[in-house]
N, C-alpha and C positions, 0 to 999 in steps of 0.2 A: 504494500500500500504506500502510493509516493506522498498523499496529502493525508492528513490527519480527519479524521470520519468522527464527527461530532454526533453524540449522540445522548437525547432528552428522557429521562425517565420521570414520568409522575401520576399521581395518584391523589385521595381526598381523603389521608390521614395522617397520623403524626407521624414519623419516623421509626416509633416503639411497635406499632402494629404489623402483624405479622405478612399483611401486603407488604408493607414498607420495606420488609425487611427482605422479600424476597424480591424485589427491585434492587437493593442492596447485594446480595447474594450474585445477583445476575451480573451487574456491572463487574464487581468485583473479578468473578470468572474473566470477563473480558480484558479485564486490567491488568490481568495475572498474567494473559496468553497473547495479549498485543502490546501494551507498554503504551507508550506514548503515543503511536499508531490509532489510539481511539480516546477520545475526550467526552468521558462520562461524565454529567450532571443530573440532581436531580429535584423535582420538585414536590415535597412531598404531601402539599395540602393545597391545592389551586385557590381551597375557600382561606385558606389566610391574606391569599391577593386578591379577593372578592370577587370569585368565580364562584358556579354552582359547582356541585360534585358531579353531574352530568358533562360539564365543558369539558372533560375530559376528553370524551366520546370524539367533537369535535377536533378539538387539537389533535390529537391523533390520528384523525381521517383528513386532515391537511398539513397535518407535519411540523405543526408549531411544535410537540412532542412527539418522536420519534418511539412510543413504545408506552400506553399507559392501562390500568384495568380500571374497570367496572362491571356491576352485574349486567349479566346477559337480560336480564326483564325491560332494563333502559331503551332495547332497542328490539322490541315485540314489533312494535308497530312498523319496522321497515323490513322485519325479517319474520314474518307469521311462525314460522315452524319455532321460533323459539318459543311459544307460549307453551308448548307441547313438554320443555322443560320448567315453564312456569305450573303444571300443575301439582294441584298440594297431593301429600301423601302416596308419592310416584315413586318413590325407591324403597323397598322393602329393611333396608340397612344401610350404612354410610358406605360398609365395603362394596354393597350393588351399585349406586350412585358412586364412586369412584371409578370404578372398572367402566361404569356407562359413559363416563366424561372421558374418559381416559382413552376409551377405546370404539365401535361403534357408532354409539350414538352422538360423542363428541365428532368426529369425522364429518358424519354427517351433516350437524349442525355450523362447522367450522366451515361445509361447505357451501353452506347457502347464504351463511355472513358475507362473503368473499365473493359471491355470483351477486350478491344486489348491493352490496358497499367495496366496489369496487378501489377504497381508499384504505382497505385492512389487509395485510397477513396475519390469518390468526395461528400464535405461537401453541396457546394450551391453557388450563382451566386451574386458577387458583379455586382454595377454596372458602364460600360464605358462608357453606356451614348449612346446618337445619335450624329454622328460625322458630324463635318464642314470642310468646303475649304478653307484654305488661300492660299496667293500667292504674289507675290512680282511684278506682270505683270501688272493687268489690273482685274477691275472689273467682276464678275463674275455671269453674270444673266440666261447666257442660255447655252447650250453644245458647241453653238461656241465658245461660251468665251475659252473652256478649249482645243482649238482644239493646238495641239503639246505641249501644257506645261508639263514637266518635273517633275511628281509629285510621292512623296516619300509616300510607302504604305506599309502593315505592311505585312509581307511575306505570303499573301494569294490568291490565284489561284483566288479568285470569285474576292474578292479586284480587282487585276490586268484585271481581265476580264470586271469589271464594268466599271473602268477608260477608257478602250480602246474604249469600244463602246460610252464612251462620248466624245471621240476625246482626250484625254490625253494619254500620256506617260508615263505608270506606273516603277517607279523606287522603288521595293520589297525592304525593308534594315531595321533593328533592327533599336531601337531607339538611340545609340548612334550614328551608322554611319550615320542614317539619319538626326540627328541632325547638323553633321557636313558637312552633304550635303548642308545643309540648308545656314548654317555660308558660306559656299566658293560658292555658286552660284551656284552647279552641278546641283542643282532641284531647280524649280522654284517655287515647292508651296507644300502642303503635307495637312494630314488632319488628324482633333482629334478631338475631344469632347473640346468644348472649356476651360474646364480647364485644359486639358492638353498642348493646346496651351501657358497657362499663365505660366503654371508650369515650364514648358521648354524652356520660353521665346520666341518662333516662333512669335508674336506678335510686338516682336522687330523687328523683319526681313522680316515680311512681311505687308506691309498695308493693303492689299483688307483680307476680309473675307466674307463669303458667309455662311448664316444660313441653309446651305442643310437638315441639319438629315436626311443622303444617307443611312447610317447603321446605326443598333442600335447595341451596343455588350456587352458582358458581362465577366465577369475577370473573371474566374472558379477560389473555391478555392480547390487546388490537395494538400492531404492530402498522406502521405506514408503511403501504405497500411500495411506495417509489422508494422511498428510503432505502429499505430490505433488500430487495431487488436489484436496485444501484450496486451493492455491495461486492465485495468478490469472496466467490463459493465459500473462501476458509472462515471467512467472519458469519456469514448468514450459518455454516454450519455451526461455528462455536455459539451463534446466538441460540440456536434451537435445544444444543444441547445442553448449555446455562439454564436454561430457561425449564427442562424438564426436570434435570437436579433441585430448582427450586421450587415447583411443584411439590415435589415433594418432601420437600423439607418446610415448606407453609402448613402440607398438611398436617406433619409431626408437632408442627407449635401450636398448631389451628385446636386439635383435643388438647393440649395442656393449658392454652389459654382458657378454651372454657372452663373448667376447671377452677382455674384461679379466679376468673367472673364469677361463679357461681358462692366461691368463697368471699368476693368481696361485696355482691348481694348481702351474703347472709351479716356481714359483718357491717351493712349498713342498715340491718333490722328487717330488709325485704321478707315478705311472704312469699315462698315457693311451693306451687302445687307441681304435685311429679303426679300424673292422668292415669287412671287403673286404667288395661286392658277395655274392659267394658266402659269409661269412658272416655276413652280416645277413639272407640268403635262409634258413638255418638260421632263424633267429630266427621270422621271418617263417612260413615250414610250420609252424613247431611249435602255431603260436597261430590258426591257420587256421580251426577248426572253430569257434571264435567266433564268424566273420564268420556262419558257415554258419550259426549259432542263432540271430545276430541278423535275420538273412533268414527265417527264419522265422518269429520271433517278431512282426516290426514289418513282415515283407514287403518291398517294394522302395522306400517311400517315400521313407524317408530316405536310402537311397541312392543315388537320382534326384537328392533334393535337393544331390548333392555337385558336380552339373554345372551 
């Protein structure tokens, strides 16, 4: 390489989070195997220069960042078949859900980001983990519980539709405005993977939490495709291979983080419901017909590919 390959890594959290970290990870490898050859930066919260957590998306499909994640639900509405991953209660185990990002079903879906945002190489799938309920109301064991609560979701159609059939009021909003829903009372509860809960301090503001794992989702990371491309073989390969290593070593931090979330809930007084069987099968019927529309709509493919 005779000129120096400038490249942007960023994302919408602190440096401590375990995205961040495998952003970190990544360059690192590159830094190790080219030297001065590549000039890694990185940014690691776009909202402390007062971007949403979605500009991401953008910047990376025009190259202001060269390489950044977000959840794949951000981007349903330009790429249909992802909602097919937005639906709740779709991977029987973390281990099925990995193997299906990993393998298959990710493939698949990497390939149809790539056919209609013609501005991405997708590298491979952190992870965001299966998500929780908190709330600032009332305990939360069964779909009454959630019947008109006011609750902040992350702008996706299945999302929204899941909530409704469990009697909630789904309120769509990026993470900062929904953050600040949370602060002034407009929503009454919101849902995250419980370290993002801690991260963004909702733990503080709300007591009840509820161990659902309604979704399971996965932070795509979108690579600019001219970028990538531009590059010669040896870098684009050492980026793919970076970039898998840190896959899974996010996911190795991804279960011990929660962990330490769910410790530092309880050690701020939170209430944790953990759902018997019989009722997280409540949960489950309620959001069923889902399944039935996505089988319709998309057929059995993708849900072949789950095997």
């Amino acid at each position: 390489m005779t000129q120096t390959i400038h490249i942007r890594m960023g994302g919408y959290g602190p440096p401590t989070t375990t995205h961040s970290r495998a952003l970190k990870m990544i360059g690192d490898a590159l830094a190790a195997e080219f030297g001065d050859a590549v000039d890694i930066k990185y940014v690691w919260n776009v909202m402390d220069l007062g971007y949403q957590g979605d500009d991401v998306l953008w910047m990376a499909e025009h190259g202001i960042l060269s390489l950044a994640y977000q959840s794949t639900s951000y981007l349903t509405a330009r790429v249909p078949e992802l909602e097919f991953a937005d639906l709740p209660f779709l991977f029987a185990s973390l281990d099925q859900a990995r193997a299906a990002m990993d393998g298959a079903l990710g493939d698949y879906l990497s390939r149809k980001i790539e056919e209609r945002i013609p501005g991405y190489r997708m590298l491979g799938y952190l992870e965001n983990g299966y998500r929780h309920i908190s709330n600032r109301l009332r305990a939360v064991r069964t779909p009454a519980d959630l019947e008109g609560m006011r609750i902040r979701m992350l702008p996706s159609a299945m999302h929204c539709r899941t909530f409704e059939l469990l009697g909630a009021i789904p309120v769509p909003s990026d993470l900062k405005p929904g953050l600040e829903a949370m602060k002034s009372g407009a929503v009454d509860a919101q849902e995250n993977p419980l370290a993002n809960t801690v991260t963004y301090g909702a733990h503080k503001l709300h007591h009840y939490h509820t161990l659902s794992g309604h979704f399971y989702l996965s932070r795509g990371l979108y690579m600019n495709r001219a970028q990538f491309d531009s590059w010669p073989q040896a870098l684009r390969f050492a980026m793919r291979e970076a970039v898998h290593a840190a896959v899974i070593r996010q996911r190795e931090e991804a279960v011990a983080e929660e962990a330490i979330s769910q410790k530092a809930m309880a050690e701020a007084g939170c209430e944790i419901v953990e759902l018997t069987p019989a009722e997280r099968e409540q949960f489950v019927n309620r959001v069923r017909p889902l399944h039935d529309e996505a089988r319709a709509s998309f057929g059995n493919e993708m849900f072949d590919l789950l095997r």
